[in-house]
C-alpha positions in Angstrom: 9.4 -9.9 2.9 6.6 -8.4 0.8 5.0 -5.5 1.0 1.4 -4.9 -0.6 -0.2 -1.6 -0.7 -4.0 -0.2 -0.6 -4.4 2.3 -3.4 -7.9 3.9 -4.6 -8.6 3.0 -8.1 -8.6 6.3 -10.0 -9.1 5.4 -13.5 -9.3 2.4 -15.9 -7.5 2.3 -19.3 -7.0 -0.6 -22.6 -5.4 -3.3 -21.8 -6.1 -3.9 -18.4 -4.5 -1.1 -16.9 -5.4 1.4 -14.8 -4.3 4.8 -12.9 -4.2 4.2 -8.7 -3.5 6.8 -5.8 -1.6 6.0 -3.0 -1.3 8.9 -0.8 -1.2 11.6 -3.5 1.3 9.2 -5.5 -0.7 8.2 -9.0 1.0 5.1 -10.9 -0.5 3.4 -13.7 -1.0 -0.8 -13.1 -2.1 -3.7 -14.1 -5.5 -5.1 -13.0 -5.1 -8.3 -15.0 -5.3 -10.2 -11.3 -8.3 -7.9 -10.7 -10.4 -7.6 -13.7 -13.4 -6.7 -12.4 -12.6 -3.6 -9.9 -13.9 -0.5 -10.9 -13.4 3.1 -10.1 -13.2 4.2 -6.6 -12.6 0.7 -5.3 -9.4 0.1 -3.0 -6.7 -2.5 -4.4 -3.8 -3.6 -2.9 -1.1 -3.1 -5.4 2.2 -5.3 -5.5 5.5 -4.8 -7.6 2.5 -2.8 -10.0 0.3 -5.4 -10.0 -3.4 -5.4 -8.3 -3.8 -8.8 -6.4 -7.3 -8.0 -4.8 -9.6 -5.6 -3.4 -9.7 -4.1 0.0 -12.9 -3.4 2.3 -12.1 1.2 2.3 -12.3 1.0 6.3 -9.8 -1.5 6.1 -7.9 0.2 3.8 -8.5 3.4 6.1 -6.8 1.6 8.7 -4.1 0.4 7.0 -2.9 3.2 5.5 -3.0 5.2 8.9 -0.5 2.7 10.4 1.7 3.3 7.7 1.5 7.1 8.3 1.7 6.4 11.9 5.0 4.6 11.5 6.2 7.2 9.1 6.0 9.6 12.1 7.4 7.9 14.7 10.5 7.5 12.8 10.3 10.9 12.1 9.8 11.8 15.8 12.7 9.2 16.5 15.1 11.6 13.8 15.6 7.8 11.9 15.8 7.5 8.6 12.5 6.1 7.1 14.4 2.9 6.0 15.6 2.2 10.1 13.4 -1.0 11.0 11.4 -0.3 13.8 12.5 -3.3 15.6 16.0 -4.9 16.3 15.9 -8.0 14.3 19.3 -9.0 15.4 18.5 -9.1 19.3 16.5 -11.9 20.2 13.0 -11.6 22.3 13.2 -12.5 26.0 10.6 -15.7 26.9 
C-alpha cells in the first residue's frame, strides 16, 4: 500500500527542492515531478517526492480525515499503527 500526503508548499530552493508543511511538520522535497508549483500551493508528497498538486478544499478534506482517524484511535486507547479494520476476518455478503 501507498500512502501520499497533502502538504502546503512553504518555500522553493536550487535544485528543484523545496520546504513543505504537513501539519506543523516542515521537510525539504523534491518538486522535480512538479516543476511548476509555487508557494502556497498544496502537493501531495510521496517517499519525499511531490507527484502533483491538490485542489486546498480537497486537501482540507483530506487532511481532516487523517486527523479524524488519529482520534478515534486515540479515543479507542490503540496505538496509532492498529488498522482500523480487521483485514484478517473476511466481510459477510
Amino acid at each position: 500500500m501507498c500512502l501520499a500526503l497533502p502538504a502546503l508548499l512553504i518555500d522553493i530552493h536550487d535544485d528543484l527542492q523545496a520546504t513543505v508543511d504537513l501539519g506543523g511538520v516542515r521537510k525539504t522535497i523534491s518538486i522535480a515531478l512538479v516543476p511548476d508549483a509555487q508557494p502556497g500551493d498544496y502537493v501531495i508528497v510521496h517517499v519525499g517526492n511531490a507527484i502533483g498538486r491538490i485542489d486546498p478544499e480537497e486537501a482540507a478534506r483530506t487532511l481532516a480525515l487523517f486527523e479524524e482517524m488519529a482520534h478515534l484511535n486515540v479515543e479507542l486507547n490503540a496505538p496509532l499503527d492498529t488498522p482500523l479494520l480487521d483485514t484478517e476476518t473476511p466481510l459477510s455478503p
